[in-house]
Biopython code that builds the backbone (N, CA, C, O; Angstrom):
import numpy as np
from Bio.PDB.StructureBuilder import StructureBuilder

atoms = [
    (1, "UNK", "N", (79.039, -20.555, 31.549)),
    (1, "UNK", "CA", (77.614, -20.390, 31.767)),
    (1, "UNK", "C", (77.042, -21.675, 32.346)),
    (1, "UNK", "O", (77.310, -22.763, 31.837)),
    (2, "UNK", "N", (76.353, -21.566, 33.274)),
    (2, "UNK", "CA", (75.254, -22.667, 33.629)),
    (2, "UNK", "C", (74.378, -23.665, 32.628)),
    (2, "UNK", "O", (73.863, -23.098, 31.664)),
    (3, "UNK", "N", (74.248, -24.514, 32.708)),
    (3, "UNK", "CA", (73.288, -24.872, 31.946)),
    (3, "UNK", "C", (71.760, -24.736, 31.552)),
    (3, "UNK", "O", (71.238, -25.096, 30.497)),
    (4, "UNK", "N", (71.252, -24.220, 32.489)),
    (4, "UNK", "CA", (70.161, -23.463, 32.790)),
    (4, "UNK", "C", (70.238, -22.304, 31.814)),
    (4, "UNK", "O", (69.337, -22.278, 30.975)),
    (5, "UNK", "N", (71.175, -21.313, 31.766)),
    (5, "UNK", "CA", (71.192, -20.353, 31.290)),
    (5, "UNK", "C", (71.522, -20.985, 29.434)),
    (5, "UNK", "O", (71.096, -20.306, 28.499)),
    (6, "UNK", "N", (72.179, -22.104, 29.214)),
    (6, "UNK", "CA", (72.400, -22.135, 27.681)),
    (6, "UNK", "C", (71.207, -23.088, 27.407)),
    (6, "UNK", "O", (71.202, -23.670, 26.323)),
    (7, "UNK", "N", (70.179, -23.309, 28.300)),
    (7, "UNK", "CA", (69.037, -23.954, 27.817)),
    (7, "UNK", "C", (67.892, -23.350, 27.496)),
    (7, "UNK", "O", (67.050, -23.790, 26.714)),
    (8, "UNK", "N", (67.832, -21.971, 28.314)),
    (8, "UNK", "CA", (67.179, -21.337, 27.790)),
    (8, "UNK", "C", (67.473, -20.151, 26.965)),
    (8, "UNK", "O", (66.672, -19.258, 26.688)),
    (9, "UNK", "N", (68.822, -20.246, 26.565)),
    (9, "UNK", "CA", (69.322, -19.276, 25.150)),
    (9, "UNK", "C", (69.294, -20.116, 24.072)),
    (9, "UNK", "O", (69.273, -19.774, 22.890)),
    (10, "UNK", "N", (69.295, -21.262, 24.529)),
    (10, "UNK", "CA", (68.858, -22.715, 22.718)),
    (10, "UNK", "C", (67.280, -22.428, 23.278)),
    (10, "UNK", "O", (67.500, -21.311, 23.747)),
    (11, "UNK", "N", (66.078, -22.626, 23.507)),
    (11, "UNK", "CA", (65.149, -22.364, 23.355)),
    (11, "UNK", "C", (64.702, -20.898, 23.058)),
    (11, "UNK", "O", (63.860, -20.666, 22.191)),
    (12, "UNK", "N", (65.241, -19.995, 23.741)),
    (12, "UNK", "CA", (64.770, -18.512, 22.955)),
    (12, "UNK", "C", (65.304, -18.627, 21.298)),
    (12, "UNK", "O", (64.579, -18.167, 20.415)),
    (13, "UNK", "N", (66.222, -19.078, 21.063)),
    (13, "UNK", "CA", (66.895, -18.534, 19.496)),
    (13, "UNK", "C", (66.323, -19.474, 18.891)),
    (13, "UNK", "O", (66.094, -19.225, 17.708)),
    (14, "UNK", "N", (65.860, -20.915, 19.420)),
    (14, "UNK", "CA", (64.739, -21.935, 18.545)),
    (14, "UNK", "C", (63.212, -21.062, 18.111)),
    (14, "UNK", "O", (62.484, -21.109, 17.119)),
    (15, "UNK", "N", (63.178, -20.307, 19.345)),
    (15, "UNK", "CA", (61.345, -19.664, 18.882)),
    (15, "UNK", "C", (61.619, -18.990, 17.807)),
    (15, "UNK", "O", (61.058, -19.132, 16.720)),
    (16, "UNK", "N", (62.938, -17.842, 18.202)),
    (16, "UNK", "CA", (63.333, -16.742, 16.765)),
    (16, "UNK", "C", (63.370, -17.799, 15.828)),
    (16, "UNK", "O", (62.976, -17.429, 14.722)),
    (17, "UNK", "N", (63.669, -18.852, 15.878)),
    (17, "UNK", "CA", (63.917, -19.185, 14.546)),
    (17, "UNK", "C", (62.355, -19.606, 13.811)),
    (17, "UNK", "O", (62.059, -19.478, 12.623)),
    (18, "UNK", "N", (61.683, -20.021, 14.681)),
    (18, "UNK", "CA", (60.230, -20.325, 13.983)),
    (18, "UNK", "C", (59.694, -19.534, 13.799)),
    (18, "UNK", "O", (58.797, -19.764, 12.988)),
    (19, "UNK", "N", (59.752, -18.170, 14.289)),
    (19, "UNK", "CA", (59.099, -17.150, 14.291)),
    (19, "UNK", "C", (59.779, -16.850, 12.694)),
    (19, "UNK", "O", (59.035, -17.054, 11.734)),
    (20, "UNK", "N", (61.228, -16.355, 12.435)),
    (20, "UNK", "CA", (61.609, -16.358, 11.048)),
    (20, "UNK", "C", (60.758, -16.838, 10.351)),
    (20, "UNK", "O", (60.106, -16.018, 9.705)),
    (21, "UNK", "N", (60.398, -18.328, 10.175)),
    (21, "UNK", "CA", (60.504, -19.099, 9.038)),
    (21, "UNK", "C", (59.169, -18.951, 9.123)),
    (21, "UNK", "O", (58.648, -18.766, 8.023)),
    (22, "UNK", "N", (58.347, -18.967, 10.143)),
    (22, "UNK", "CA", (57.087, -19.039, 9.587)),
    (22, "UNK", "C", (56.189, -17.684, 9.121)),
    (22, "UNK", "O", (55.097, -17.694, 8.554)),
    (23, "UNK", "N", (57.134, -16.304, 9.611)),
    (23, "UNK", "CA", (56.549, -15.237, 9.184)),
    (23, "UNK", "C", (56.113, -14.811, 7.473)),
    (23, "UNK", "O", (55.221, -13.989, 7.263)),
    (24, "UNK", "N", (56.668, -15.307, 6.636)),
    (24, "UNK", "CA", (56.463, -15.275, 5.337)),
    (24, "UNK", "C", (55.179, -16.304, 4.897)),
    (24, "UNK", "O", (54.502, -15.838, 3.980)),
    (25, "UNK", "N", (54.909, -17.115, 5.210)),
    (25, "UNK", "CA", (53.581, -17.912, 4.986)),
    (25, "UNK", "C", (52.583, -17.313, 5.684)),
    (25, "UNK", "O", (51.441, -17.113, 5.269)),
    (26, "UNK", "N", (53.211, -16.908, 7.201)),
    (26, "UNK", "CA", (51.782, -16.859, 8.155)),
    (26, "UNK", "C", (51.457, -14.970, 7.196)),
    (26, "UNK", "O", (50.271, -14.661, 7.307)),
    (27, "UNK", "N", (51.877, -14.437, 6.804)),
    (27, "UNK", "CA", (51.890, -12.857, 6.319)),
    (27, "UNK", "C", (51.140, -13.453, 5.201)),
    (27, "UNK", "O", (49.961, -13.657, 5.492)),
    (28, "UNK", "N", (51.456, -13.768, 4.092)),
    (28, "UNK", "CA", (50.893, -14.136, 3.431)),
    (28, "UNK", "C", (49.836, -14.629, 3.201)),
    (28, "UNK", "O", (49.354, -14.469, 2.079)),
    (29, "UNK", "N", (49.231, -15.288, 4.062)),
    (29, "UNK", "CA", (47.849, -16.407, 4.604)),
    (29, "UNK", "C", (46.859, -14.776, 4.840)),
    (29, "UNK", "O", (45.871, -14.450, 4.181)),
    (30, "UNK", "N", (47.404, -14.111, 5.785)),
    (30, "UNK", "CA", (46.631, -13.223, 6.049)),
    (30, "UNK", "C", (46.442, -12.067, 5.300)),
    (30, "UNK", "O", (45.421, -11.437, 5.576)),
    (31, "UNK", "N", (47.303, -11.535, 4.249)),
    (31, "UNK", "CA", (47.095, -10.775, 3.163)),
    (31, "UNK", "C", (46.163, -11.062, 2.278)),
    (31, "UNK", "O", (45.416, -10.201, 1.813)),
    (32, "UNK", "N", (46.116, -12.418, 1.931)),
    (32, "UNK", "CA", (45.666, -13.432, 0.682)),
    (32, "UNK", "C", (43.798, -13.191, 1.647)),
    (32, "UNK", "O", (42.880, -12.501, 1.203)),
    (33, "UNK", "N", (43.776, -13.855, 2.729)),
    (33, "UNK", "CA", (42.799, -13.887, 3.777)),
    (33, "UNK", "C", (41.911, -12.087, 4.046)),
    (33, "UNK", "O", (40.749, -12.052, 4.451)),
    (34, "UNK", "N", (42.449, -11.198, 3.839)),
    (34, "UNK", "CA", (42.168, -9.526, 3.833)),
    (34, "UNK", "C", (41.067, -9.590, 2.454)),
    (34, "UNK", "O", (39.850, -9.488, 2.302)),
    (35, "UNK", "N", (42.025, -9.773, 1.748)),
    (35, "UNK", "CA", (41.442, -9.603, 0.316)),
    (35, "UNK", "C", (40.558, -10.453, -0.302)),
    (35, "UNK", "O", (40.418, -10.127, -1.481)),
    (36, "UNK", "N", (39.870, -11.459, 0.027)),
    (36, "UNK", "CA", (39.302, -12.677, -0.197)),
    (36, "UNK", "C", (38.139, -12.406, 0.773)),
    (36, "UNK", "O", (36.966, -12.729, 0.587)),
    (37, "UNK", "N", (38.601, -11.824, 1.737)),
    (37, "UNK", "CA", (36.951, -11.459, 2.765)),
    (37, "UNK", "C", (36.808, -10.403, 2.408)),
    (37, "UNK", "O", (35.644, -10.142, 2.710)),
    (38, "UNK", "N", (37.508, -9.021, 1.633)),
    (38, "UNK", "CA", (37.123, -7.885, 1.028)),
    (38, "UNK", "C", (36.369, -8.228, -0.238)),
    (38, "UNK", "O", (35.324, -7.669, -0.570)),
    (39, "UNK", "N", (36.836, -8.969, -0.767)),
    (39, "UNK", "CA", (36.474, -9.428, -2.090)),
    (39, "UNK", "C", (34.442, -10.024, -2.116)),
    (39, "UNK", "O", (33.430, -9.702, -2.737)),
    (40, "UNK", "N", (34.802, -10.962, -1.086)),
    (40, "UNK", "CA", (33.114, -11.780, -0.478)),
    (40, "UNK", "C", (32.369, -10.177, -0.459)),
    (40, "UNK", "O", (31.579, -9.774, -1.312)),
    (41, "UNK", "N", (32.865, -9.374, 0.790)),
    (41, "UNK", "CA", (31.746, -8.533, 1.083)),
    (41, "UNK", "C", (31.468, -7.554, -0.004)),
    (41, "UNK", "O", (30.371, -7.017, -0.160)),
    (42, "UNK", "N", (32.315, -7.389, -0.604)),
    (42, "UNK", "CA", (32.093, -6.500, -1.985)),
    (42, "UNK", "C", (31.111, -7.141, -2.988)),
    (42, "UNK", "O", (30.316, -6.454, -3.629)),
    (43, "UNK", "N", (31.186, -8.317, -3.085)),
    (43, "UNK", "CA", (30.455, -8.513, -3.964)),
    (43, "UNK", "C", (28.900, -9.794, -3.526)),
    (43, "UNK", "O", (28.217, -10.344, -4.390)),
    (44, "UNK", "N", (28.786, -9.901, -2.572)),
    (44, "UNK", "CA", (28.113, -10.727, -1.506)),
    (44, "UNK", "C", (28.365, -11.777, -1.887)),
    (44, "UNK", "O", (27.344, -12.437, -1.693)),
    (45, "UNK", "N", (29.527, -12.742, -2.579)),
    (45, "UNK", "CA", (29.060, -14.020, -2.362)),
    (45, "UNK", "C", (29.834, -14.628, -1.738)),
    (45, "UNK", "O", (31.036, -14.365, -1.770)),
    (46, "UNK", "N", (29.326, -15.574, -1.032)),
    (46, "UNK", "CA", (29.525, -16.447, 0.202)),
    (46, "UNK", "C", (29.608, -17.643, -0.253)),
    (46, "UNK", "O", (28.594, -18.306, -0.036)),
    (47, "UNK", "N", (30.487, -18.206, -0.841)),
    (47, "UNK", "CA", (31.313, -19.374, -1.083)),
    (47, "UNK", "C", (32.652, -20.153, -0.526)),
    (47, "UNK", "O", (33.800, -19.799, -0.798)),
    (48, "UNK", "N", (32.223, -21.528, 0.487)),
    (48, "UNK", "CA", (33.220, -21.662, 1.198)),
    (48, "UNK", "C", (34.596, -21.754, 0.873)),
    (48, "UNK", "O", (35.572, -21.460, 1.564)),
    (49, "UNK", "N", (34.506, -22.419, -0.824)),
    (49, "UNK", "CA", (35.584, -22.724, -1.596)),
    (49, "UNK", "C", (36.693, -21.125, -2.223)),
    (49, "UNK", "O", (37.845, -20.983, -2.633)),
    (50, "UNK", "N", (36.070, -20.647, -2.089)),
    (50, "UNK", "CA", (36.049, -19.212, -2.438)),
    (50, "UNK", "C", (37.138, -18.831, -1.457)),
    (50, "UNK", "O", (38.130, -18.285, -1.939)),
    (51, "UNK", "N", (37.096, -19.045, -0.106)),
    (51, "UNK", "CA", (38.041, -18.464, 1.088)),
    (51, "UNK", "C", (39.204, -19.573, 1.212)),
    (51, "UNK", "O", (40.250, -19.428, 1.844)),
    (52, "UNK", "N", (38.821, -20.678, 0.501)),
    (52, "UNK", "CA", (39.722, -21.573, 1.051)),
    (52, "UNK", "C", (41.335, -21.902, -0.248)),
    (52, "UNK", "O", (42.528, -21.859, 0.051)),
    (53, "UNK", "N", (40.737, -22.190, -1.567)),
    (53, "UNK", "CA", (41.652, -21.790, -2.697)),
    (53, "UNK", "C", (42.809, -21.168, -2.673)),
    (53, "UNK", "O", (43.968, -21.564, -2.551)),
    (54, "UNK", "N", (42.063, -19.578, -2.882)),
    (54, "UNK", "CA", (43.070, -18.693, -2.701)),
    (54, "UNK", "C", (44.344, -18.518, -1.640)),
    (54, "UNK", "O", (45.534, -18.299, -1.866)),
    (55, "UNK", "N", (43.695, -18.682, -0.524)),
    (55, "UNK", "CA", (44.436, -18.990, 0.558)),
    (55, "UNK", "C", (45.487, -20.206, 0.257)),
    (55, "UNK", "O", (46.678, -19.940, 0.415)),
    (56, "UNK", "N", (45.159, -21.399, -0.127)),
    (56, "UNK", "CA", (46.018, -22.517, -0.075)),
    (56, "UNK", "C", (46.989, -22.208, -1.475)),
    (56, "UNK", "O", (48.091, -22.727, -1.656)),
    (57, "UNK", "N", (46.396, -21.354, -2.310)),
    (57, "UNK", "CA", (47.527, -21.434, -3.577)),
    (57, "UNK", "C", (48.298, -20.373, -2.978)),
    (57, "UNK", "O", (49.476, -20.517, -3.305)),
    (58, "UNK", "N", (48.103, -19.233, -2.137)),
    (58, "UNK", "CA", (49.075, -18.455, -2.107)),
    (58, "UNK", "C", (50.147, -18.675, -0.908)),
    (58, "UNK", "O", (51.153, -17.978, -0.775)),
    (59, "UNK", "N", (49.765, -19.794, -0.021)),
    (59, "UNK", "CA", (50.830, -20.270, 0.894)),
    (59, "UNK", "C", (51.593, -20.932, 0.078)),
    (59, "UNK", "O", (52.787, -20.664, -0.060)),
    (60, "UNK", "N", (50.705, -22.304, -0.842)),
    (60, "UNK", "CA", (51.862, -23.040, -1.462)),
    (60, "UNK", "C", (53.059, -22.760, -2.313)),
    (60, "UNK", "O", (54.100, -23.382, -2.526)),
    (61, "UNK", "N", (52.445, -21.324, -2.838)),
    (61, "UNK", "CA", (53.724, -20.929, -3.884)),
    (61, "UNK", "C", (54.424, -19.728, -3.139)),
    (61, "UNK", "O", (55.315, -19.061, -3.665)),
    (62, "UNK", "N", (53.923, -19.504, -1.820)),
    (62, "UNK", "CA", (55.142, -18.884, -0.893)),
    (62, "UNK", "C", (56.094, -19.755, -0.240)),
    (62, "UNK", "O", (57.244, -19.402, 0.024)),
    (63, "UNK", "N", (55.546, -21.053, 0.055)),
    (63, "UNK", "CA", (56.371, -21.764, 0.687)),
    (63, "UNK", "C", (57.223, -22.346, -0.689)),
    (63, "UNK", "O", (58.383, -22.725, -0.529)),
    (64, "UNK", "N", (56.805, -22.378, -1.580)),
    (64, "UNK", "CA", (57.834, -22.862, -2.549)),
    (64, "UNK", "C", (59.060, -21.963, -3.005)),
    (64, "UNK", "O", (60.120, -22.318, -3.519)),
    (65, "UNK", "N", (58.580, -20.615, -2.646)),
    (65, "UNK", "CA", (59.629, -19.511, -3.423)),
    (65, "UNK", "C", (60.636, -19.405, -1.817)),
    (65, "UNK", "O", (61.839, -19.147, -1.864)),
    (66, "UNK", "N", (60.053, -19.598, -0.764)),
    (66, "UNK", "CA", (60.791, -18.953, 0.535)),
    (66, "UNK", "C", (61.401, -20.535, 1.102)),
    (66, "UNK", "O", (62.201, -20.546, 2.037)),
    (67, "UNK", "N", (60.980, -21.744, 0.498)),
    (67, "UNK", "CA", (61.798, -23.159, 0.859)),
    (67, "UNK", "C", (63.348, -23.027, 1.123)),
    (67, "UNK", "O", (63.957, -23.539, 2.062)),
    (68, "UNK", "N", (63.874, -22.239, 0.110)),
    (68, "UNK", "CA", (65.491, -22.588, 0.713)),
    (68, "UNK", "C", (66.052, -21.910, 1.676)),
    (68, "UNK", "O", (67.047, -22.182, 2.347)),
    (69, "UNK", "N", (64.911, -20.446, 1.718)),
    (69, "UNK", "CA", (65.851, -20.037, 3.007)),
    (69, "UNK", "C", (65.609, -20.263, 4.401)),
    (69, "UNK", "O", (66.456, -20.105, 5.279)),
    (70, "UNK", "N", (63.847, -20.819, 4.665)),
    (70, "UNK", "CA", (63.461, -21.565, 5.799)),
    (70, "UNK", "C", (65.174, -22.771, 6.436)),
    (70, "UNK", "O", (65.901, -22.814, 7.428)),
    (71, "UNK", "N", (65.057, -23.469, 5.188)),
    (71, "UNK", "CA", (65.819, -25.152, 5.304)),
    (71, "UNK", "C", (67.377, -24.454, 5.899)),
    (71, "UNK", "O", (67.999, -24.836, 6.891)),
    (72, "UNK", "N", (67.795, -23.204, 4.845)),
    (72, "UNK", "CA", (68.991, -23.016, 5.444)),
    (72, "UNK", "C", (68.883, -22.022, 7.106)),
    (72, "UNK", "O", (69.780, -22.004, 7.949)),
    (73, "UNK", "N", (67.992, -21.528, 7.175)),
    (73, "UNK", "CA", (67.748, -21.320, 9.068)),
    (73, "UNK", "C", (67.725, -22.112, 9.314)),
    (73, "UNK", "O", (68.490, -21.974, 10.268)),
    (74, "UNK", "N", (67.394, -23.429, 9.342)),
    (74, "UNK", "CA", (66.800, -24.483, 10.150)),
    (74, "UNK", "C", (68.102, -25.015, 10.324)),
    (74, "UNK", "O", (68.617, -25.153, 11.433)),
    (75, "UNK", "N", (68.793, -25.399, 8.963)),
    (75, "UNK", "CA", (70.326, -26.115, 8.775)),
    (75, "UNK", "C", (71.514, -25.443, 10.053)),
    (75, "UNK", "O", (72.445, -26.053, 10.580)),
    (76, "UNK", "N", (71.195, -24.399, 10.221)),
    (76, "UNK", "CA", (72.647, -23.666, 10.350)),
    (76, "UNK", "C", (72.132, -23.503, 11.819)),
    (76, "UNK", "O", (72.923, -23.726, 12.735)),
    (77, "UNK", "N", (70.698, -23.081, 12.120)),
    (77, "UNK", "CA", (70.332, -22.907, 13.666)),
    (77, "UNK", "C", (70.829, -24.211, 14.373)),
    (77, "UNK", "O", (71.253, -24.029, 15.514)),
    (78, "UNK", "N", (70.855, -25.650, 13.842)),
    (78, "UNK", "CA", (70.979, -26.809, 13.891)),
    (78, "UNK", "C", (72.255, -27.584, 13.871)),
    (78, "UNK", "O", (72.448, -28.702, 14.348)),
    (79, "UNK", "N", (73.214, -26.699, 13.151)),
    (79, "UNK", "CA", (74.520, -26.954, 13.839)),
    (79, "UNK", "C", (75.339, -25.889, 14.330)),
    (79, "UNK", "O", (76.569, -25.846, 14.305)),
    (80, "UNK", "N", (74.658, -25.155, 14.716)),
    (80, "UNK", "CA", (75.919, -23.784, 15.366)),
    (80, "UNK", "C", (75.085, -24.347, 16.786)),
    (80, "UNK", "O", (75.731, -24.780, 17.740)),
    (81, "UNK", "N", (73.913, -24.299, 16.798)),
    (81, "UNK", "CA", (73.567, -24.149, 18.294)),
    (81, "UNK", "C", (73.062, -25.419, 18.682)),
    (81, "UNK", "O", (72.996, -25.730, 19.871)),
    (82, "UNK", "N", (72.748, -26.074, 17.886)),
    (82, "UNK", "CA", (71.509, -27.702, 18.662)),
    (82, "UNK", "C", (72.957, -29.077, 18.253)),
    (82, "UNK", "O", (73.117, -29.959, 19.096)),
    (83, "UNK", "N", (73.536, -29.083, 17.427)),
    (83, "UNK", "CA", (74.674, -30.237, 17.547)),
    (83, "UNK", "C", (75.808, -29.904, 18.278)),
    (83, "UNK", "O", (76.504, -30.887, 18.533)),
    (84, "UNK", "N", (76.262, -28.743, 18.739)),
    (84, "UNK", "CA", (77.374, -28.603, 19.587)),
    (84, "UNK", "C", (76.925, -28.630, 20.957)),
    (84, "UNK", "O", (77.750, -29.133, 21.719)),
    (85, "UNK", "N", (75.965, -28.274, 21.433)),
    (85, "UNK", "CA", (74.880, -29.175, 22.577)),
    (85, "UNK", "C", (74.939, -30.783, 22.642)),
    (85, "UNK", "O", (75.484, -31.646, 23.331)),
    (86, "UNK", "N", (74.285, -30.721, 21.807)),
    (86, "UNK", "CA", (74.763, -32.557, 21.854)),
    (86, "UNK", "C", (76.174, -33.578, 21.587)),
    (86, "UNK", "O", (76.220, -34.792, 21.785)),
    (87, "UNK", "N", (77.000, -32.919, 21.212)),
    (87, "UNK", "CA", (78.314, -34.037, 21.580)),
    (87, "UNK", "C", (78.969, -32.980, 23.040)),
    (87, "UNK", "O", (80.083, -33.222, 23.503)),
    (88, "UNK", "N", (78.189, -31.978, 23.541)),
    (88, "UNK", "CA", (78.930, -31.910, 24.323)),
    (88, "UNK", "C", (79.802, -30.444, 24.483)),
    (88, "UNK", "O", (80.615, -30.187, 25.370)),
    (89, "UNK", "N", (79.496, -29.804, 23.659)),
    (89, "UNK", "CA", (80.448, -28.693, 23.282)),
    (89, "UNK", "C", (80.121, -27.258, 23.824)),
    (89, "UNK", "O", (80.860, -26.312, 23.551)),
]
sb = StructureBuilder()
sb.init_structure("model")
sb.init_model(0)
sb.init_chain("A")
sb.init_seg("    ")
for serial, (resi, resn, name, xyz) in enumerate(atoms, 1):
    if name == "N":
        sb.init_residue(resn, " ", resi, " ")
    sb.init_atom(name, np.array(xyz, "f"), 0.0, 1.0, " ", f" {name:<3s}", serial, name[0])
structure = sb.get_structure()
């Protein structure tokens, strides 16, 4: 293969891979985000802290429960495809 062509098959399978890892937080943000602006209009109150909380506790303890399998995409995308690129392989 050209290099052209394995540069842009390491950049397509880099996006899949962010796209992976970040779909479980970014889903989450916006579930948490549904229900928190359902929640406001249901009951009218309009509190900035109110939208912002919820939101940040339910990323942080997604990113804490979904941490190892982000690190191991990242690990393995990182030597099957981005270090055998670099010595050459």
């Amino acid at each position: 293969m050209s290099e052209e062509v394995i540069f842009f098959d390491t950049l397509r399978q880099g996006l899949w891979v962010a796209v992976i890892t970040s779909l479980p937080i970014l889903s989450v943000a916006l579930v948490a985000g549904l229900f928190v602006g359902l929640f406001q209009a249901l009951t009218s109150i309009q509190e900035l802290t109110l939208t912002f909380v919820p939101k940040l506790a339910a990323i942080v303890a997604v990113f804490w429960l979904t941490m190892g399998f982000m690190t191991q995409t990242l690990v393995s995308f990182f030597q099957d495809r981005v270090v055998p690129l670099m010595i050459g392989g």
